[in-house]
Backbone of each chain as nested JSON, in Angstrom:
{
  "chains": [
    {"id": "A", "residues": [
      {"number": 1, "name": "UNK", "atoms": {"N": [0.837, -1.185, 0.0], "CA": [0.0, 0.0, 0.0], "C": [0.884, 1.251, 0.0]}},
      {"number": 2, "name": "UNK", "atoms": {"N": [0.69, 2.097, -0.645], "CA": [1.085, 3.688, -0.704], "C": [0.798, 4.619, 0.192]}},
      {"number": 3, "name": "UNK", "atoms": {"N": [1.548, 4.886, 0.959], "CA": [0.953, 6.216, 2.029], "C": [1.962, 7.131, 1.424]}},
      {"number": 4, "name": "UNK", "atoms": {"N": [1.294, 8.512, 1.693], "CA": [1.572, 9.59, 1.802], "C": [2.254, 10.356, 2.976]}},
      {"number": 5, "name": "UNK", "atoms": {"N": [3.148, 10.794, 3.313], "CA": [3.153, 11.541, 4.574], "C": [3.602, 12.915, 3.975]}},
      {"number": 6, "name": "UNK", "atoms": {"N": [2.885, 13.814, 4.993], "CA": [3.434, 15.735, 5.359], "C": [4.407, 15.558, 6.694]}},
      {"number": 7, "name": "UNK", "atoms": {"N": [5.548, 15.943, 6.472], "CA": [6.256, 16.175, 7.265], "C": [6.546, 17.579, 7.799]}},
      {"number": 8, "name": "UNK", "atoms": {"N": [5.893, 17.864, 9.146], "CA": [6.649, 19.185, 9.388], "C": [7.823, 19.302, 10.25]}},
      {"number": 9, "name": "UNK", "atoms": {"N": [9.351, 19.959, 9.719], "CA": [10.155, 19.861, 10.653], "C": [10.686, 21.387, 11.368]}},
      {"number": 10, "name": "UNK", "atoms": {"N": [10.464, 21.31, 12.051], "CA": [10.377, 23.184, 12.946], "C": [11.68, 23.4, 13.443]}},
      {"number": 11, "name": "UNK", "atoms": {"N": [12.338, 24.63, 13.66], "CA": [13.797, 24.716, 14.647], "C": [13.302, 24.907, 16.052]}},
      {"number": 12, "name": "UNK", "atoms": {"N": [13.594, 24.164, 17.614], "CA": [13.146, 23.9, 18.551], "C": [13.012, 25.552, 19.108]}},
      {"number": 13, "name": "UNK", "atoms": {"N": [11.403, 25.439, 19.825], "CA": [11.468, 26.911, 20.299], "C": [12.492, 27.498, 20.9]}},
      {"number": 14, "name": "UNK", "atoms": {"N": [13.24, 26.572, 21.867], "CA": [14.31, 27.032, 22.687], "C": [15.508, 27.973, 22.086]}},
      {"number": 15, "name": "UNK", "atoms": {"N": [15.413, 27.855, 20.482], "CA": [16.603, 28.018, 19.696], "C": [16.142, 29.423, 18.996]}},
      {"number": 16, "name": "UNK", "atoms": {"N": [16.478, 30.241, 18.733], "CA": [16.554, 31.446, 17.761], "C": [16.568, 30.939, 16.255]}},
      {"number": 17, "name": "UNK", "atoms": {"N": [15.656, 31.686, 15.624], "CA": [15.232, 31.67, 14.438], "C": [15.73, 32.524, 13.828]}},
      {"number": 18, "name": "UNK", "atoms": {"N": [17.15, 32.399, 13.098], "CA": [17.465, 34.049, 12.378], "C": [16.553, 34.319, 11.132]}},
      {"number": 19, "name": "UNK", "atoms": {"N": [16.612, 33.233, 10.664], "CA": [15.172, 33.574, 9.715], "C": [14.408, 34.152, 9.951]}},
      {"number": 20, "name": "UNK", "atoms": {"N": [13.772, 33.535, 10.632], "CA": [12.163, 33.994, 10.828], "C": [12.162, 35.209, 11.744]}},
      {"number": 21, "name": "UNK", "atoms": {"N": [13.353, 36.116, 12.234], "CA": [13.661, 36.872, 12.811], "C": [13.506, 38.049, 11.793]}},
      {"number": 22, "name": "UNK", "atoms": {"N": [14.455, 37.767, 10.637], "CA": [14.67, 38.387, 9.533], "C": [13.359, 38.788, 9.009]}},
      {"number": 23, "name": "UNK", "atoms": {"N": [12.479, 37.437, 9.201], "CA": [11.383, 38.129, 7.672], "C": [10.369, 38.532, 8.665]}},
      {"number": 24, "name": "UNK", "atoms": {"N": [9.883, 38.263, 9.674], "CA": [9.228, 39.225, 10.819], "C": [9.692, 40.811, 10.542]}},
      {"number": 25, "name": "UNK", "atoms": {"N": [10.71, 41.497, 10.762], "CA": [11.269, 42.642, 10.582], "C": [10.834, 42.965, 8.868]}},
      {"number": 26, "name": "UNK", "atoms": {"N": [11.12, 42.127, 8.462], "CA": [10.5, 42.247, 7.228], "C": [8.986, 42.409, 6.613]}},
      {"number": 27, "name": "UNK", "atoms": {"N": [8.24, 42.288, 7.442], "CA": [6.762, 42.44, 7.644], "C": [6.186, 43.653, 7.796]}},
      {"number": 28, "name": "UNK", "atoms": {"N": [6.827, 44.483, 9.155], "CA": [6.583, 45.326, 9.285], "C": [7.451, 46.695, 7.931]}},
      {"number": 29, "name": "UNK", "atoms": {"N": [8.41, 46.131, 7.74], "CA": [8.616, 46.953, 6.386], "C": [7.42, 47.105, 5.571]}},
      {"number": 30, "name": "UNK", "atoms": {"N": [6.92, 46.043, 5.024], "CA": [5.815, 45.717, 4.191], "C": [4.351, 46.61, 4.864]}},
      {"number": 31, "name": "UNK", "atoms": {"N": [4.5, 46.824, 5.648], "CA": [3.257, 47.374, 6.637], "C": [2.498, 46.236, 6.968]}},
      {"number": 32, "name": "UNK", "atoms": {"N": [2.958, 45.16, 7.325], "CA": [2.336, 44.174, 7.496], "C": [2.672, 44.024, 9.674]}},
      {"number": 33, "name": "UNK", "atoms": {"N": [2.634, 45.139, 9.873], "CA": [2.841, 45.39, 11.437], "C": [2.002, 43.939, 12.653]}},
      {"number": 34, "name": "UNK", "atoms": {"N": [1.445, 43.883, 11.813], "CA": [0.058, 42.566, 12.856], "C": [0.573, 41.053, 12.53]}},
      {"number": 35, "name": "UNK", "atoms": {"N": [1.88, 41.105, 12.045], "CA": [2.429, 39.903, 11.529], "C": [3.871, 39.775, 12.631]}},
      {"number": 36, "name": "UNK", "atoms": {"N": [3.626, 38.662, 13.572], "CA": [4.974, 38.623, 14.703], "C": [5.154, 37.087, 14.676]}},
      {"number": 37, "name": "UNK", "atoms": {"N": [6.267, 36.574, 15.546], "CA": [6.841, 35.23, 15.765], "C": [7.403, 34.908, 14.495]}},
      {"number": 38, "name": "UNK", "atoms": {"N": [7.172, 35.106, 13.579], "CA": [7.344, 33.654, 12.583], "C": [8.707, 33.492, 12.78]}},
      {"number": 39, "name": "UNK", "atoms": {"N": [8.105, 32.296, 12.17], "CA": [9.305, 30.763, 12.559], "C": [9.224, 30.126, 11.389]}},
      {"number": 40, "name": "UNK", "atoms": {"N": [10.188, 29.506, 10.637], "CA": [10.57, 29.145, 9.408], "C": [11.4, 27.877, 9.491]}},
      {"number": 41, "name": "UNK", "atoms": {"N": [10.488, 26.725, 9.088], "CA": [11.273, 25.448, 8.936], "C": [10.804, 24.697, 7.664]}},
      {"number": 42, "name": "UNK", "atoms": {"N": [11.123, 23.354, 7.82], "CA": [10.571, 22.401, 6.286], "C": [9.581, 21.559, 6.48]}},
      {"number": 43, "name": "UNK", "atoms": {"N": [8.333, 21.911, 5.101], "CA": [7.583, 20.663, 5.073], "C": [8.297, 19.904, 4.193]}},
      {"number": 44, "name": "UNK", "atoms": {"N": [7.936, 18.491, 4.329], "CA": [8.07, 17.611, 3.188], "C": [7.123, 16.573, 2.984]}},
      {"number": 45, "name": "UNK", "atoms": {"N": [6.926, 16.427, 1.839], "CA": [6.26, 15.328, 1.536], "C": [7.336, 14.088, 0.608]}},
      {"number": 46, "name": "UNK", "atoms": {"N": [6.341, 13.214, 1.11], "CA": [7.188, 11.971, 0.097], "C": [6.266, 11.108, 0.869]}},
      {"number": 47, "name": "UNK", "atoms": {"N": [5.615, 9.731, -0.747], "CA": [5.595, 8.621, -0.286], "C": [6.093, 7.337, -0.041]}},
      {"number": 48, "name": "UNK", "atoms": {"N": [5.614, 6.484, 0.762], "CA": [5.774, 5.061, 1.004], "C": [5.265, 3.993, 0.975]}},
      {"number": 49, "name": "UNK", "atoms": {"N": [5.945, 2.946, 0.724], "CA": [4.894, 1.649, 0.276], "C": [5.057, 0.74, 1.339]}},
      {"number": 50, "name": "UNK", "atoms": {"N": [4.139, 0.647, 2.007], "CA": [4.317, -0.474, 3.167], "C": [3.059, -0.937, 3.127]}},
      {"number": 51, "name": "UNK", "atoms": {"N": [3.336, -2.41, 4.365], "CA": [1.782, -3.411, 3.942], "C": [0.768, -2.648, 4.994]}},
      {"number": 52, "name": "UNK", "atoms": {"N": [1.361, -1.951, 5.786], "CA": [0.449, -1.309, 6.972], "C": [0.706, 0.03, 7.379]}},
      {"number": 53, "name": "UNK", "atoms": {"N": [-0.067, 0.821, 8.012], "CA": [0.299, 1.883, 8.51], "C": [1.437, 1.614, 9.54]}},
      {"number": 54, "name": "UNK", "atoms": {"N": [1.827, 1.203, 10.621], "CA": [2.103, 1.055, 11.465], "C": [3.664, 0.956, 10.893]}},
      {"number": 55, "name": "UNK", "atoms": {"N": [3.513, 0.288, 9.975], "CA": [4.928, -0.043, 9.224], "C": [5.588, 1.137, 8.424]}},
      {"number": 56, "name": "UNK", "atoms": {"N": [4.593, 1.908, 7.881], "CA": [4.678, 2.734, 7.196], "C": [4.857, 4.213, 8.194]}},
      {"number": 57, "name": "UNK", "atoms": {"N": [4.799, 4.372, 9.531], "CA": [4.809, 5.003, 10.3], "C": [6.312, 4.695, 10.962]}},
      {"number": 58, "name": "UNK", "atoms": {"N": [6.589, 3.769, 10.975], "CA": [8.029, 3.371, 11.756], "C": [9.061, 3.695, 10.599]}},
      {"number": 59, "name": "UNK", "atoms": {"N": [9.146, 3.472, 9.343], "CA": [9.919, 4.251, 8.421], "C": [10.132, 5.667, 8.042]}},
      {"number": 60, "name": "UNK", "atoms": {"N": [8.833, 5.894, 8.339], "CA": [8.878, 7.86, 8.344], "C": [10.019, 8.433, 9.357]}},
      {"number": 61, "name": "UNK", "atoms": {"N": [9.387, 7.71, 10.726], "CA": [10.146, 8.236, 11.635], "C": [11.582, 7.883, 11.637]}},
      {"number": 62, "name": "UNK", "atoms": {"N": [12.011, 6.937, 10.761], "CA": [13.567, 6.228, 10.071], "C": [14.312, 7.208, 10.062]}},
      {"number": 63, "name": "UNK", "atoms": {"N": [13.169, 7.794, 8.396], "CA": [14.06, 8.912, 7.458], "C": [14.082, 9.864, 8.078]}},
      {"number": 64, "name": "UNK", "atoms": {"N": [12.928, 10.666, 8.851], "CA": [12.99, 11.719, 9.925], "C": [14.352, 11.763, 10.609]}},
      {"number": 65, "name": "UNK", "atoms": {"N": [14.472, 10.622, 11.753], "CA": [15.603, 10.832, 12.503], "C": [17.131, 10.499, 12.021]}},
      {"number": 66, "name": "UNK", "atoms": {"N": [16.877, 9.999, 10.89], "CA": [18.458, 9.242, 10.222], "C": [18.931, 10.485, 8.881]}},
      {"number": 67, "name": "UNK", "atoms": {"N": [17.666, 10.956, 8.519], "CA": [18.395, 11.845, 7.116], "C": [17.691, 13.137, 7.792]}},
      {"number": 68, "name": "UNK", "atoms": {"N": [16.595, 13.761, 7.576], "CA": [15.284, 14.727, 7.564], "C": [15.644, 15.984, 8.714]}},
      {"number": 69, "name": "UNK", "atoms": {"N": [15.705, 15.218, 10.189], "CA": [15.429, 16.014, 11.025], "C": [16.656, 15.952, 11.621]}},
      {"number": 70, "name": "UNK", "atoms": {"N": [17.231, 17.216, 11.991], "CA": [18.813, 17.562, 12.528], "C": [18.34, 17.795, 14.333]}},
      {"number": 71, "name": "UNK", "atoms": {"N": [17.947, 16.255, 15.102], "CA": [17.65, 16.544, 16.256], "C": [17.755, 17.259, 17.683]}},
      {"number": 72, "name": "UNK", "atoms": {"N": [18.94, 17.788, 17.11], "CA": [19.369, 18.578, 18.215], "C": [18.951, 20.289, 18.435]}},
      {"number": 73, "name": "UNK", "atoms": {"N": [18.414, 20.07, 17.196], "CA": [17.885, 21.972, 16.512], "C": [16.54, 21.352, 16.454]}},
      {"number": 74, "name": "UNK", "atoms": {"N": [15.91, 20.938, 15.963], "CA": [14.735, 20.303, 15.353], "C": [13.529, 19.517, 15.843]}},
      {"number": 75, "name": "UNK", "atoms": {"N": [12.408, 19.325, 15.503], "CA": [11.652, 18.558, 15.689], "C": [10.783, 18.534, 15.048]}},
      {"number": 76, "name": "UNK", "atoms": {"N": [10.518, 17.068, 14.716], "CA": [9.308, 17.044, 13.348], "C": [7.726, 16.104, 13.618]}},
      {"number": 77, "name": "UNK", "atoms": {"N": [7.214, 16.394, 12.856], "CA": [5.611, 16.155, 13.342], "C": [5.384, 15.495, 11.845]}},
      {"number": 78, "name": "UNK", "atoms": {"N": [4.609, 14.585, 12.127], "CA": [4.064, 13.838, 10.634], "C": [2.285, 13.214, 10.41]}},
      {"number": 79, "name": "UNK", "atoms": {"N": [1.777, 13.597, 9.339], "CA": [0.597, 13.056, 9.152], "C": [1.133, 11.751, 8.057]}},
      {"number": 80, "name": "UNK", "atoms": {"N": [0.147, 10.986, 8.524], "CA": [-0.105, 10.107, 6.839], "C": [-1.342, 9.623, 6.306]}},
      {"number": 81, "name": "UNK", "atoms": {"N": [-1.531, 10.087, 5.323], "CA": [-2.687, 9.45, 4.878], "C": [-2.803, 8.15, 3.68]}},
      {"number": 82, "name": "UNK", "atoms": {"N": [-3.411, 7.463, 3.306], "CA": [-3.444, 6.767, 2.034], "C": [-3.398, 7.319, 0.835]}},
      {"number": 83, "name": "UNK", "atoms": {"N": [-2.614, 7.157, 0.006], "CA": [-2.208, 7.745, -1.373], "C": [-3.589, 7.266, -2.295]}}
    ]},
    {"id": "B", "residues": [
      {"number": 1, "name": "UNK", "atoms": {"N": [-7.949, 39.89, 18.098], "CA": [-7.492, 38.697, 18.173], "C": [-6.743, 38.336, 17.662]}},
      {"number": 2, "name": "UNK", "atoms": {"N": [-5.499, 37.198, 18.345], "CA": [-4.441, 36.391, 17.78], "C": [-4.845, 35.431, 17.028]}},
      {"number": 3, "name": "UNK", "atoms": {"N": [-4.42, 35.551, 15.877], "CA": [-4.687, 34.079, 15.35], "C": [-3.138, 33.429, 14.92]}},
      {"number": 4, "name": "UNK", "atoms": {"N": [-2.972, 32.033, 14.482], "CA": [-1.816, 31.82, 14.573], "C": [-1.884, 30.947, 13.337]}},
      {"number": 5, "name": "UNK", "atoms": {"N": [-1.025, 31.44, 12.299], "CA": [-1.163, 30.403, 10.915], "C": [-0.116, 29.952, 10.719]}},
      {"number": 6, "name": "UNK", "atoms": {"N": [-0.622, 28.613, 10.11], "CA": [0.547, 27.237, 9.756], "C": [0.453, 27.547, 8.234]}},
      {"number": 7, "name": "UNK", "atoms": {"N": [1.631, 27.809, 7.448], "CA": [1.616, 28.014, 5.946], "C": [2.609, 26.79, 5.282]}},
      {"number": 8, "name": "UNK", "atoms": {"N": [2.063, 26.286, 4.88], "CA": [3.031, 25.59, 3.677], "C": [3.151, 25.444, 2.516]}},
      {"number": 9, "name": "UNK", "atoms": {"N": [4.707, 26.019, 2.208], "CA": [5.005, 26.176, 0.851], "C": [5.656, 24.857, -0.134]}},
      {"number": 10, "name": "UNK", "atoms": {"N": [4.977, 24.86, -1.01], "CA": [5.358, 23.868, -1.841], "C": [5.882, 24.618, -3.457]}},
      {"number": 11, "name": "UNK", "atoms": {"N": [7.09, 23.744, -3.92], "CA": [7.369, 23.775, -5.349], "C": [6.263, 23.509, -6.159]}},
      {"number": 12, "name": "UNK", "atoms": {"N": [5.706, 23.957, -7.539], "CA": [4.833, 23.898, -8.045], "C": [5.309, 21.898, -8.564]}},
      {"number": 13, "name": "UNK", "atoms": {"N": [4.282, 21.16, -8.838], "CA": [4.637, 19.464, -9.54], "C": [5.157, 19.7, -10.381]}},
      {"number": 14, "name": "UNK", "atoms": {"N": [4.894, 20.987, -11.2], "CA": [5.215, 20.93, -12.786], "C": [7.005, 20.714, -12.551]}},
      {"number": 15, "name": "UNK", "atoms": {"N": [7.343, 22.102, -11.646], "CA": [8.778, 21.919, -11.576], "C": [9.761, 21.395, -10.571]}},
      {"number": 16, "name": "UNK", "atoms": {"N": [10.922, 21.194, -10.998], "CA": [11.862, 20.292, -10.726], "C": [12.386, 20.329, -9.455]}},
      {"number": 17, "name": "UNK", "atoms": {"N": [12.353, 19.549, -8.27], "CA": [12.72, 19.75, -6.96], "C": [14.419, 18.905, -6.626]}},
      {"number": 18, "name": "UNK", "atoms": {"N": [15.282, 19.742, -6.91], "CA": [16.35, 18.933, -6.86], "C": [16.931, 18.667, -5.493]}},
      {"number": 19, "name": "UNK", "atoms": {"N": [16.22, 19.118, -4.384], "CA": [16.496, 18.49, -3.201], "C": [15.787, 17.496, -2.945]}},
      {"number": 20, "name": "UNK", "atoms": {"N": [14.435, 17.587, -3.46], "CA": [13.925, 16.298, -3.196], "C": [14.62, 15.536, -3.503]}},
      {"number": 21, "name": "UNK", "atoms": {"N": [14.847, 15.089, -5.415], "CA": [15.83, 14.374, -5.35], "C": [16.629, 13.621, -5.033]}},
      {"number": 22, "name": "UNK", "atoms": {"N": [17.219, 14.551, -4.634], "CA": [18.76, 14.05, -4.125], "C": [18.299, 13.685, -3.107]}},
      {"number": 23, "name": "UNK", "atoms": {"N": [17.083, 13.966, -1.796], "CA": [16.946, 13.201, -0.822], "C": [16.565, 11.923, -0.637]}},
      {"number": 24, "name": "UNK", "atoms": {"N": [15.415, 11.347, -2.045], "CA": [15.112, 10.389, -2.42], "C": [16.297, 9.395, -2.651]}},
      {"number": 25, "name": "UNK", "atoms": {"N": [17.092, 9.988, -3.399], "CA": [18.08, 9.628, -3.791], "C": [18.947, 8.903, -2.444]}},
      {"number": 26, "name": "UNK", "atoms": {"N": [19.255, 9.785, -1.801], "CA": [19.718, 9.257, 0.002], "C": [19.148, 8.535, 0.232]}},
      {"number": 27, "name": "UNK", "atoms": {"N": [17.818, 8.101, 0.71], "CA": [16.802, 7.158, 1.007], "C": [17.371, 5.949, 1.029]}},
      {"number": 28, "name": "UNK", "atoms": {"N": [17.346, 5.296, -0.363], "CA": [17.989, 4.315, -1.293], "C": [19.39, 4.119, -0.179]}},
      {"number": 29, "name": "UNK", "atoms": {"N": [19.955, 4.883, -0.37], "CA": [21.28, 4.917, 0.256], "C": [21.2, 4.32, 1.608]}},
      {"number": 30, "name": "UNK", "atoms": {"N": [20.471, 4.896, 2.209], "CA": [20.048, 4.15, 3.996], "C": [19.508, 3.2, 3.829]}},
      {"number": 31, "name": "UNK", "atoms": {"N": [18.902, 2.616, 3.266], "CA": [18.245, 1.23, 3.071], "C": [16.579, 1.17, 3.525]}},
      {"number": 32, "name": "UNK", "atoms": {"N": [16.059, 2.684, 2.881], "CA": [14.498, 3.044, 2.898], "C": [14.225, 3.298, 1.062]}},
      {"number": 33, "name": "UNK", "atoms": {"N": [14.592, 2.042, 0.603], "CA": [14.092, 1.88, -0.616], "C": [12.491, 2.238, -0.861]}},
      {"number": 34, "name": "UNK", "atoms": {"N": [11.9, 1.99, 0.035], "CA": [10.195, 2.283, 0.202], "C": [10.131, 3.542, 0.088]}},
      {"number": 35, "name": "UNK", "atoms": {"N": [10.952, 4.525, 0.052], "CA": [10.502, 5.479, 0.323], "C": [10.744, 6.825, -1.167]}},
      {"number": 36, "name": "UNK", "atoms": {"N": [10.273, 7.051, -1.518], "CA": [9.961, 8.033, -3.077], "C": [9.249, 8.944, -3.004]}},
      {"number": 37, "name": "UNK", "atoms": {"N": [9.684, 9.535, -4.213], "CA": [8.354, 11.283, -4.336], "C": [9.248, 12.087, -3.12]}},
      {"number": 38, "name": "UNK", "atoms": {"N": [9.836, 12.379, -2.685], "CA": [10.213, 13.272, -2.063], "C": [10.347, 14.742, -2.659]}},
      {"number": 39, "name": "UNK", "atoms": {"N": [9.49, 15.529, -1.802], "CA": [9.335, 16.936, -2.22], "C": [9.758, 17.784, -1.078]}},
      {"number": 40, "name": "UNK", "atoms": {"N": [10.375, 18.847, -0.741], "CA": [10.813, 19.705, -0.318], "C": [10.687, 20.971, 0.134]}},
      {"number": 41, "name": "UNK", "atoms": {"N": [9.762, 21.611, 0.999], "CA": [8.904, 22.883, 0.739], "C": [9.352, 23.538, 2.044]}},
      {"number": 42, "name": "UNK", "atoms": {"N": [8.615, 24.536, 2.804], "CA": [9.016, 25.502, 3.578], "C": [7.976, 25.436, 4.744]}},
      {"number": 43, "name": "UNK", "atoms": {"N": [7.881, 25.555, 5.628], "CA": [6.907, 25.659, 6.524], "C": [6.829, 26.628, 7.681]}},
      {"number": 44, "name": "UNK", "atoms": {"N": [6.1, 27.475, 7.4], "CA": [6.442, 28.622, 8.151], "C": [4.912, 28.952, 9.071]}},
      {"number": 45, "name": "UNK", "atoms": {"N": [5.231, 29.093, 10.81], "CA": [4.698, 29.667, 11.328], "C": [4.385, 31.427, 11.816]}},
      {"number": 46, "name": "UNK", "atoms": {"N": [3.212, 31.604, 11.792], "CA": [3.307, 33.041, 12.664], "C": [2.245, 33.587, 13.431]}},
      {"number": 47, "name": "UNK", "atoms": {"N": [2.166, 34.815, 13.671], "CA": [1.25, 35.228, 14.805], "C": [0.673, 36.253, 13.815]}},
      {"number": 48, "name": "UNK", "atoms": {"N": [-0.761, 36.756, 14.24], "CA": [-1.504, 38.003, 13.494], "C": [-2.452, 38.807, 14.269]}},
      {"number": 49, "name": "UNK", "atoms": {"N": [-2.155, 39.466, 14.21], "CA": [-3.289, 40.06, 14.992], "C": [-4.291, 40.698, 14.444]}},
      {"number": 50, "name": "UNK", "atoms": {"N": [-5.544, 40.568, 14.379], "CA": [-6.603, 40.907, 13.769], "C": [-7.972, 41.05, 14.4]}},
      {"number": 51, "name": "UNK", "atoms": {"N": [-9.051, 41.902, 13.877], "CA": [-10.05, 41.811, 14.473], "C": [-11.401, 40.648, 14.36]}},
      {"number": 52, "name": "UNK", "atoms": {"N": [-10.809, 39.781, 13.179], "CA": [-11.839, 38.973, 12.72], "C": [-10.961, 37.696, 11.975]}},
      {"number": 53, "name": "UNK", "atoms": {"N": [-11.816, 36.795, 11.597], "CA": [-10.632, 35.492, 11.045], "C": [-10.182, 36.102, 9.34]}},
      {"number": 54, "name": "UNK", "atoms": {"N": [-11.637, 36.755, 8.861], "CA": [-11.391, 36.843, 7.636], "C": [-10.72, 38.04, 7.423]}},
      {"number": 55, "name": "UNK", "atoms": {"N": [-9.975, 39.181, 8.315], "CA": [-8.966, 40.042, 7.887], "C": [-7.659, 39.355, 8.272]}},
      {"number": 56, "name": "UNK", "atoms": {"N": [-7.777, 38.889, 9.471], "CA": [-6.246, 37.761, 9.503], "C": [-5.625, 36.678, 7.687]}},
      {"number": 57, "name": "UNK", "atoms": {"N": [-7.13, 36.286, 7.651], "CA": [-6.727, 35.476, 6.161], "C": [-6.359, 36.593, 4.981]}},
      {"number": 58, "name": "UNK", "atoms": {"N": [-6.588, 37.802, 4.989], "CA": [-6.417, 38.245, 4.487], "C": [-5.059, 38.885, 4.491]}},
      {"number": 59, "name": "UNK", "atoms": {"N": [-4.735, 38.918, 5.839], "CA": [-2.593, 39.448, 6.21], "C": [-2.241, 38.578, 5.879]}},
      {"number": 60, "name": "UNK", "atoms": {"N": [-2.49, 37.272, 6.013], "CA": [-1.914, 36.095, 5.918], "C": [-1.593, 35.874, 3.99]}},
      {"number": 61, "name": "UNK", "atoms": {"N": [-2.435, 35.787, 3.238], "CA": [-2.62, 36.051, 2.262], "C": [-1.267, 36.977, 1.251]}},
      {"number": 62, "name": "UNK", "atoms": {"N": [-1.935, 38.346, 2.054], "CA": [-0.617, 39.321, 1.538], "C": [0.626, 39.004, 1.663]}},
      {"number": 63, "name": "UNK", "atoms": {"N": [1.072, 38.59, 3.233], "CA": [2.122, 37.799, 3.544], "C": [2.674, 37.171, 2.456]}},
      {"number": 64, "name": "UNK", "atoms": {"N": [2.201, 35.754, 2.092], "CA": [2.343, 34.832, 1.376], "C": [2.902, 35.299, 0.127]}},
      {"number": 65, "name": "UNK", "atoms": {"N": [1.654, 36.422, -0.594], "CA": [2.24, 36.351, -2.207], "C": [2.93, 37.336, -2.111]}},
      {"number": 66, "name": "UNK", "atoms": {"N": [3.785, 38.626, -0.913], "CA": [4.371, 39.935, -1.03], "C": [5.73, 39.426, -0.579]}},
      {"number": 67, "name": "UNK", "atoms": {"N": [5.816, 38.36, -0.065], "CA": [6.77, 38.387, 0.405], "C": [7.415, 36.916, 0.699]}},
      {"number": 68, "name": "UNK", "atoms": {"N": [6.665, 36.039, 1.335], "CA": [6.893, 34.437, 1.638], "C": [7.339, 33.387, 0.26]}},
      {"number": 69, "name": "UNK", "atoms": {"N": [6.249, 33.462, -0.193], "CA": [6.116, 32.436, -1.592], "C": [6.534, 33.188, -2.611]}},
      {"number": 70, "name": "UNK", "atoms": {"N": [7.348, 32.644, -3.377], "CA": [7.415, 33.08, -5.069], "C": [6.461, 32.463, -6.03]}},
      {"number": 71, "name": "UNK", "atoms": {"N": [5.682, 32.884, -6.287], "CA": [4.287, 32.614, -7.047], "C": [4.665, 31.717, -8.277]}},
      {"number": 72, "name": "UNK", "atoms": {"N": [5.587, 32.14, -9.089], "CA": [6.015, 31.546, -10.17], "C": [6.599, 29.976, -10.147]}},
      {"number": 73, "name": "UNK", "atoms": {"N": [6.973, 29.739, -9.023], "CA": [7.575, 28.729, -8.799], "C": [7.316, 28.1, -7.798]}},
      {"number": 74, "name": "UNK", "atoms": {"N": [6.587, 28.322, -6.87], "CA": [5.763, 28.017, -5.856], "C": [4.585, 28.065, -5.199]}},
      {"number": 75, "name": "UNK", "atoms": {"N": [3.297, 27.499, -4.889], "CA": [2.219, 26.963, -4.186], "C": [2.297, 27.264, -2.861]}},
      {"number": 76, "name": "UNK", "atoms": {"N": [1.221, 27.669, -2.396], "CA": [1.201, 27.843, -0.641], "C": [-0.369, 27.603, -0.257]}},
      {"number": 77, "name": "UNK", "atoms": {"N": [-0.443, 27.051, 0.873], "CA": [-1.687, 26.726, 1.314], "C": [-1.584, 27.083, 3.078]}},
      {"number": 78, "name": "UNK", "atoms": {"N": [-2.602, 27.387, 3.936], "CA": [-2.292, 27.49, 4.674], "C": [-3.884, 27.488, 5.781]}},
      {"number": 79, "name": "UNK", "atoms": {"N": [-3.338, 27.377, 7.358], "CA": [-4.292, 27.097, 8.389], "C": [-4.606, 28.062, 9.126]}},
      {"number": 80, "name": "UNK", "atoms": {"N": [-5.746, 28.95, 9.763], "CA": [-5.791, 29.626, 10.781], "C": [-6.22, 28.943, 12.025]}},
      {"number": 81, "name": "UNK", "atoms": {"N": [-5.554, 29.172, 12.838], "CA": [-6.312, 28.724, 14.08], "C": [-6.171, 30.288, 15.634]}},
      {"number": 82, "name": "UNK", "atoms": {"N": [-7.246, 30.067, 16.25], "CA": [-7.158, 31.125, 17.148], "C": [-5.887, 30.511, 17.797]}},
      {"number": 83, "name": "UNK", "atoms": {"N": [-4.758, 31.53, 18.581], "CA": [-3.988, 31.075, 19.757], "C": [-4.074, 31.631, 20.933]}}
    ]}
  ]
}
């Protein structure tokens, strides 16, 4: 079976966002003044073929922690649905 | 009111995601052959302040195509929720 997953991977609140520091300041340039916090990380998508969810859930979290998500900055959240 | 939106940016399908790629590509390499389609996008949180949901969607909005997303080459979809 084919699942789908959305991966969201965020930089941990604890940590400074120069990004999202950057384009906040950048907002209010824009006159976009009512626009604060942002925080800037990666979605990803990609699917997988496994016989079960469960299976197909234990590989996400594979590629997450082995390639995807840099755990020490990071943390990622995942949906999956059926393709 | 605060509202707090989850935006995610995606490469348009038409064009070419060469990080995906190459992450797919890695996959293989770790021994998550199951795993393909890898796409690559941006995920950005923030805060708004507004008097109603539908002027928040509407900063949110401006946000997106003035400044966040490059239209030409990228897709964005996104969530309000009160915070």
């Amino acid at each position: 079976m084919i699942f789908k997953a959305e991966i969201d991977i965020m930089p941990l609140e604890a940590i400074l966002d120069p990004q999202g520091k950057a384009v906040t300041q950048s907002m209010g340039n824009l006159g976009l003044n009512e626009i604060t916090n942002v925080r800037i990380g990666k979605h990803i998508t990609l699917k997988v073929d496994a016989a079960d969810e469960a299976t197909a859930k234990n590989k996400v979290d594979e590629a997450c922690k082995n390639l995807l998500c840099n755990m020490i900055m990071e943390s990622y959240t995942f949906i999956l649905t059926k393709a």
